[in-house]
MIPATOR-578762 format. One line per 2 residues: their letters; for each residue x, y, z of C-alpha. Coordinates in nm, 2 decimals, decimal comma. Layout:
<sites>
a = X Y Z | ... .
</sites>
This chain:
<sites>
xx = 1,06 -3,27 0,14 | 1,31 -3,46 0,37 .
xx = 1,60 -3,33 0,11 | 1,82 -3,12 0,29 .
xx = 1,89 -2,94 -0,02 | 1,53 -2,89 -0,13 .
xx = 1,36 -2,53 -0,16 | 1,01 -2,49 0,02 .
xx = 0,71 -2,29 -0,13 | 0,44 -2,13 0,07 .
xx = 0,22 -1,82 0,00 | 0,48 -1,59 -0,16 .
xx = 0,80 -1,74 -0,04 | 1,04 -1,95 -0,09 .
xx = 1,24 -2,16 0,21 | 1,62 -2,21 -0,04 .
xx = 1,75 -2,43 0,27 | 2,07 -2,52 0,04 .
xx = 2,16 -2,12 0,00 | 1,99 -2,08 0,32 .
xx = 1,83 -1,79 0,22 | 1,41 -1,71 0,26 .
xx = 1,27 -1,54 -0,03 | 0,97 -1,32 -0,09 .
xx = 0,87 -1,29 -0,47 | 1,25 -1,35 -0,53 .
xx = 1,33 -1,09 -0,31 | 1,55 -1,19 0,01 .
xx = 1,43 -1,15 0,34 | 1,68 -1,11 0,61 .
xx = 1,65 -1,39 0,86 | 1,92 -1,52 1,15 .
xx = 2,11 -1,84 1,14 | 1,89 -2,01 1,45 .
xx = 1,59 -1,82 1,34 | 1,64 -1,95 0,98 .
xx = 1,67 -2,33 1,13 | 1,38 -2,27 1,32 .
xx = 1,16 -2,18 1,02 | 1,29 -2,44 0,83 .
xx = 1,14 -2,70 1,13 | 0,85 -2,59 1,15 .
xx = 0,81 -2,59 0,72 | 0,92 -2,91 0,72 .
xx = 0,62 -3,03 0,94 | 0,33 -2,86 0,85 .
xx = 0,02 -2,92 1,07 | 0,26 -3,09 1,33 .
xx = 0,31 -2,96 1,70 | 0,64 -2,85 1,73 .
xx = 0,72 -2,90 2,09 | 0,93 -2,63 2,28 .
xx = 1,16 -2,91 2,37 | 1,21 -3,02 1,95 .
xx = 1,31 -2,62 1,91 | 1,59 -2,62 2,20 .
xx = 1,73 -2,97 2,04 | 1,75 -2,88 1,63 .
xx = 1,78 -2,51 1,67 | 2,00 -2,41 2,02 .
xx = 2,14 -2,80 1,96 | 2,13 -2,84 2,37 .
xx = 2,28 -2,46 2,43 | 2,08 -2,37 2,77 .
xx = 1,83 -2,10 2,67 | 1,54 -1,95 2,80 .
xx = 1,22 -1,96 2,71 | 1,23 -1,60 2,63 .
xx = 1,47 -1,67 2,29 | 1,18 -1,90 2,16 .
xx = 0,94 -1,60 2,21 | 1,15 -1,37 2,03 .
xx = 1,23 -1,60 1,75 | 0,91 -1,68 1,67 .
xx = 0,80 -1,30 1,70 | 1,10 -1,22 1,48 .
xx = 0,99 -1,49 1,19 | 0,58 -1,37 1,23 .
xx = 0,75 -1,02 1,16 | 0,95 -1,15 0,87 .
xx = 0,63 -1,32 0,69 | 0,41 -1,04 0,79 .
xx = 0,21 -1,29 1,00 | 0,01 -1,22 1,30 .
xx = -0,04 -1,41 1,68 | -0,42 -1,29 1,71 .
xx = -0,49 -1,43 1,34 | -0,21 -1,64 1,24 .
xx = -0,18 -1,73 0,88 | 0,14 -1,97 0,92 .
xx = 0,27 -1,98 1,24 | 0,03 -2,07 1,51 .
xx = 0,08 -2,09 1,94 | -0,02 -2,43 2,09 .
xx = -0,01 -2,25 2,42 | 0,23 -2,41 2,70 .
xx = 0,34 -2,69 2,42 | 0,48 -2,52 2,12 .
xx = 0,42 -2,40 1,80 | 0,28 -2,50 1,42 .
xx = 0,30 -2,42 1,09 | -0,03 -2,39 0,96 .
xx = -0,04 -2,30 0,58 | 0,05 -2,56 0,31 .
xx = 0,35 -2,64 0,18 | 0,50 -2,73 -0,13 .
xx = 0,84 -2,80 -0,27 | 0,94 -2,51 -0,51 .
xx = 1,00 -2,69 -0,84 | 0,67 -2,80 -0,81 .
xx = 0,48 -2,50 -0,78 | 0,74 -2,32 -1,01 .
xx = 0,73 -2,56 -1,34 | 0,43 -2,74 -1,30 .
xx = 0,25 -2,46 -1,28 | 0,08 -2,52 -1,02 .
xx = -0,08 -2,20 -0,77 | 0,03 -2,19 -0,44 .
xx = -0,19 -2,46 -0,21 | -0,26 -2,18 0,04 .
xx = -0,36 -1,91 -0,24 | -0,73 -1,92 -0,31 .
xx = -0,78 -2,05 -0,71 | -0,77 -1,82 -0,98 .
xx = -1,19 -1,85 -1,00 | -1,24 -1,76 -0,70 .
xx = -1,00 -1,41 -0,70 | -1,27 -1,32 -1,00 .
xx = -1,54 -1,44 -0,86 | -1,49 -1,21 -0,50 .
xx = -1,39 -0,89 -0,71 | -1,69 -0,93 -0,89 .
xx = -1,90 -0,94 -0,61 | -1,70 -0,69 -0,44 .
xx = -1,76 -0,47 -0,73 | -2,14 -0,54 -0,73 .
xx = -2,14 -0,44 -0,34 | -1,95 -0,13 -0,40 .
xx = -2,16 -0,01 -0,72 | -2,49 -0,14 -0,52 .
xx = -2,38 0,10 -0,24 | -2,31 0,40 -0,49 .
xx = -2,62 0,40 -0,67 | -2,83 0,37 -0,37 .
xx = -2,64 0,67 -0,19 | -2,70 0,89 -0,50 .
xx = -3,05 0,77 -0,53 | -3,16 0,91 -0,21 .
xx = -2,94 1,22 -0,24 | -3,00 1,34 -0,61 .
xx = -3,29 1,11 -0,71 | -3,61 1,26 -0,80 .
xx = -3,85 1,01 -0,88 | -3,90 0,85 -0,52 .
xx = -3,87 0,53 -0,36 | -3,87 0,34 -0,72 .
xx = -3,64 0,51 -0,85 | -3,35 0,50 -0,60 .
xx = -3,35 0,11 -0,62 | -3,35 0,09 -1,00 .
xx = -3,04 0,36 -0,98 | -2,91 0,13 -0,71 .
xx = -2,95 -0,23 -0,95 | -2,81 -0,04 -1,25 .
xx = -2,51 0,10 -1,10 | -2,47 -0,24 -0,88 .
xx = -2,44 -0,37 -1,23 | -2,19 -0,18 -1,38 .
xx = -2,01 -0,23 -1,02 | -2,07 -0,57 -1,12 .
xx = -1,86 -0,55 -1,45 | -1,61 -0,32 -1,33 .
xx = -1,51 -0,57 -1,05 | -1,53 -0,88 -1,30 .
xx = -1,31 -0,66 -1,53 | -1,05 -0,64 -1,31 .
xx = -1,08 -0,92 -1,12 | -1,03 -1,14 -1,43 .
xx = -0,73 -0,99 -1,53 | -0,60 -1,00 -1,18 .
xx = -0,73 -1,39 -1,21 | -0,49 -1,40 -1,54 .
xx = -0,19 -1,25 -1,39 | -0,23 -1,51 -1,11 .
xx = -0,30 -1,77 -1,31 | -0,01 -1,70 -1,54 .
xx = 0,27 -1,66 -1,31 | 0,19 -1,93 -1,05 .
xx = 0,17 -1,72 -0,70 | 0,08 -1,35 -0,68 .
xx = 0,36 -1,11 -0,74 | 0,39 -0,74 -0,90 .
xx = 0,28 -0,86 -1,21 | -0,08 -0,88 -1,10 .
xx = -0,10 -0,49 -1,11 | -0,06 -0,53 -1,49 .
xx = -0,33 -0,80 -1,48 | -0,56 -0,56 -1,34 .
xx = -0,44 -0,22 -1,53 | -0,57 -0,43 -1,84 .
xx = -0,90 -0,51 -1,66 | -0,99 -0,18 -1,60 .
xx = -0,90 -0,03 -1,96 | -1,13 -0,31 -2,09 .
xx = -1,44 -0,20 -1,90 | -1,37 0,11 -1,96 .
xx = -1,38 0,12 -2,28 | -1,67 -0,09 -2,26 .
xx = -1,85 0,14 -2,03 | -1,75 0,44 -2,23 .
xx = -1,91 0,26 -2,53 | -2,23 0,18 -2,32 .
xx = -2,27 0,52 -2,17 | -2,20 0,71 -2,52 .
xx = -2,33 0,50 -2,82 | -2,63 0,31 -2,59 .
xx = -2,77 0,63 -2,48 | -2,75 0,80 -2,80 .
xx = -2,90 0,53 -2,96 | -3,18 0,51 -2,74 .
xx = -3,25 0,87 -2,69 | -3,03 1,03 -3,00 .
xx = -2,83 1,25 -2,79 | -2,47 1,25 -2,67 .
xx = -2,38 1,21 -2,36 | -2,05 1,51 -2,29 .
xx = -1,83 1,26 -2,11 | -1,88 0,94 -1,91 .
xx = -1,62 0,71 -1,75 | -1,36 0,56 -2,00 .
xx = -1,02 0,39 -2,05 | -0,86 0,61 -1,85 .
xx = -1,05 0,62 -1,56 | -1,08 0,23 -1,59 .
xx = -0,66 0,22 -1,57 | -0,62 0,44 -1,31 .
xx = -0,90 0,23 -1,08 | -0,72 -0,03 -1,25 .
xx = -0,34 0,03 -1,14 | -0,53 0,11 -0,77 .
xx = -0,70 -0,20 -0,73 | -0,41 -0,37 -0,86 .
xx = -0,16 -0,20 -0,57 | -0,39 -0,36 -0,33 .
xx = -0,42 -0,69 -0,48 | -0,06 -0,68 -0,48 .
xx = -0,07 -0,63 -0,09 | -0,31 -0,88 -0,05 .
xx = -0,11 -1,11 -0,17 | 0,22 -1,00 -0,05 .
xx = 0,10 -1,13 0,26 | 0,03 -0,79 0,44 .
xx = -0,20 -0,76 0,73 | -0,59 -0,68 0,71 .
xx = -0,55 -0,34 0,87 | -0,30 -0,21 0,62 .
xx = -0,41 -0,38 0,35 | -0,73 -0,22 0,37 .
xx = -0,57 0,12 0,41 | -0,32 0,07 0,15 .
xx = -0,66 0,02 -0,06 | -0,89 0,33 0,05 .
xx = -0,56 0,55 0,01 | -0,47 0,42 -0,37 .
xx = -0,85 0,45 -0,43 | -0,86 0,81 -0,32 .
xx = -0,55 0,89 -0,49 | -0,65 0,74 -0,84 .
xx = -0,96 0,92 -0,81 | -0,82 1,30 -0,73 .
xx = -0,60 1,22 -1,04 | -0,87 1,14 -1,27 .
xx = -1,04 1,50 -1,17 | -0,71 1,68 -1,20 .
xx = -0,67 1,55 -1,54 | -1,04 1,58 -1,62 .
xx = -1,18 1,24 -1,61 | -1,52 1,13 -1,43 .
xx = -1,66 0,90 -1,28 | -1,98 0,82 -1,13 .
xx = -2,14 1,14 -1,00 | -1,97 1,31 -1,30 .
xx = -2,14 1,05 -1,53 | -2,46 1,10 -1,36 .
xx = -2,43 1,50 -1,39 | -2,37 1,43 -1,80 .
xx = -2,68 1,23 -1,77 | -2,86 1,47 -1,58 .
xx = -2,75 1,75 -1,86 | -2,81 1,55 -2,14 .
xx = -3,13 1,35 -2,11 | -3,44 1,54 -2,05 .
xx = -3,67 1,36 -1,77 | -3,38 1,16 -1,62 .
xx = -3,46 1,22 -1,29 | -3,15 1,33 -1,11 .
xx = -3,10 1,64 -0,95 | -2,70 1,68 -0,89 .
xx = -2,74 2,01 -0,72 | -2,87 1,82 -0,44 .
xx = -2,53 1,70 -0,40 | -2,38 1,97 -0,40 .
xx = -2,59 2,10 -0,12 | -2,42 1,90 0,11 .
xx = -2,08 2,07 0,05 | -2,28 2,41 0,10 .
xx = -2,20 2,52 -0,22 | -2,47 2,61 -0,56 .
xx = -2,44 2,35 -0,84 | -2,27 2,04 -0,92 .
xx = -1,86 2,28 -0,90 | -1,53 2,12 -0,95 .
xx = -1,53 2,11 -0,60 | -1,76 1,88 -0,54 .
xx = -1,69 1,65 -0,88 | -1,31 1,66 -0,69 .
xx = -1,48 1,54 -0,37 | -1,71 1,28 -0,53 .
xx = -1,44 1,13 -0,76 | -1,19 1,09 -0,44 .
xx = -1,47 0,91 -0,24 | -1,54 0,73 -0,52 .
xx = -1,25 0,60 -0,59 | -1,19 0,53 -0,20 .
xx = -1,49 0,34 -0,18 | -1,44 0,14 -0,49 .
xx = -1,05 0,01 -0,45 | -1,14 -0,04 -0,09 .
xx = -1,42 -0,30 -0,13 | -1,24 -0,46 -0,38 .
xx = -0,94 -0,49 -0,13 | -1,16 -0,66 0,12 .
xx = -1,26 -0,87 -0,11 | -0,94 -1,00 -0,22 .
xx = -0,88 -1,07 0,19 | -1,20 -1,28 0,20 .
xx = -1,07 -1,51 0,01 | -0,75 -1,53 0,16 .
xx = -0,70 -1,79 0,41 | -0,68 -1,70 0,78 .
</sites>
């Protein structure tokens, strides 16, 4: 990496020294002359203390500076990677010494045409493996919540509602996770492209849950279901999720990440009641209509909103919260496994 023409990979960027240029999925990222040389040291040694002294020399090249113009060109480069002081992710404060870079670096043409992921991106696996359990939590949470509200069967009964819909949490969030996985896998580093990964997640499992909640029911109890969650509902959690896994890696912070999530979430599900989807209390309600004894009492639900019976309003309500919910578990799942 001592090639003064040689391009420098870390998380989603790329340091082109010989076009002097720092790039962010391909896309340029404004950056000043000094402030450009001064990324470029601190790339070049990662791990390494970078003294205060070693910034005035290669970047100010002996012009007398203050100490202030370090500050402020390391505050502009954290804004320019979307890093933070408090929980630095690649450039860290040795306090009264300096400065260092702490993710991993790679030349470019390694992690481009080998195909080879990013040395500070968590593997492929593991982006499945947290949306899966992110999904399982999130389902988990959803079918205890509706256990205790609409449940009728007692104590029993609301954890058997919580482990079934935990599962289908569970596949949901494997669903998308492994297309997300696929996407990443695929292109090397995490870019746009991982919202398709996970649009083709979520129309898998739901198909797969339509199937499940349609055929498996009528085949157990010969009656059909009126609607349950499907393909469409599954892209449009699908495209959501994917949004936020796109922020994730993008390298935004936690706190908008996490909004970014609960807000796609919430918008993906007020879409799929407008255009008269479902999705879990909806699915339960079909349930509760459809299969004698099933236990549920919807209109227990709807008590909350002070209103009689399980109304658009409250399928609106439910399907936003949902949807919220959902997205934003899976978004803090995708920052778990990112690396401080």
């Amino acid at each position: 990496m001592d090639d003064a023409s040689a391009s420098l990979r870390f998380a989603a960027f790329e340091l082109d020294r010989a076009n002097r240029q720092l790039r962010r999925d391909g896309v340029p990222v404004e950056l000043g002359s000094r402030y450009f040389d001064a990324l470029a040291l601190l790339a070049l040694r990662p791990g390494e203390l970078v003294s205060k002294d070693e910034f005035m020399r290669a970047v100010w090249q002996g012009v007398p500076v203050t100490d202030e113009a370090l500050t402020q060109c390391i505050r502009t480069l954290r804004r320019a990677l979307g890093d933070e002081a408090a929980s630095p992710r690649f450039i860290q404060t040795v306090p009264k010494h300096g400065y260092r870079f702490i993710a991993a670096v790679a030349p470019a043409a390694t992690a481009r045409f080998a195909g080879a992921v990013a040395p500070d991106r968590a593997p492929a696996s593991q982006i499945a493996g947290m949306a899966t359990l992110a999904g399982l939590g999130a389902g988990a949470l959803a079918g205890l919540a509706y256990g205790i509200i609409a449940g009728t069967g007692g104590g029993g009964q609301v954890l058997i509602l919580a482990a079934l819909v935990g599962a289908l949490g569970l596949l949901a969030g494997a669903g998308l996770g492994a297309g997300m996985a696929g996407a990443l896998a695929w292109r090397g580093h995490g870019d746009p492209w991982i919202v398709l990964g996970a649009v083709l997640g979520g129309l898998c499992v739901g198909a797969l849950g339509n199937l499940l909640g349609r055929e498996g029911v009528g085949l157990l109890s010969g009656l059909a279901l009126r609607q349950v969650t499907g393909p469409f509902e599954g892209l449009m959690i699908g495209t959501a999720t994917g949004c936020a896994g796109w922020a994730v890696f993008a390298g935004w912070s936690r706190l908008p990440v996490m909004s970014f999530g609960l807000f796609s979430g919430a918008l993906a599900g007020a879409v799929i009641h407008l255009s008269g989807g479902t999705l879990l209390a909806g699915s339960l309600y079909a349930l509760d209509q459809g299969l004698p004894g099933a236990q549920l009492s919807l209109a227990r639900l709807a008590s909350l909103f002070a209103v009689s019976g399980f109304t658009p309003f409250v399928q609106g309500v439910t399907a936003v919260v949902e949807g919220a919910v959902f997205v934003g578990a899976m978004a803090v799942g995708l920052l778990a496994q990112r690396p401080r």
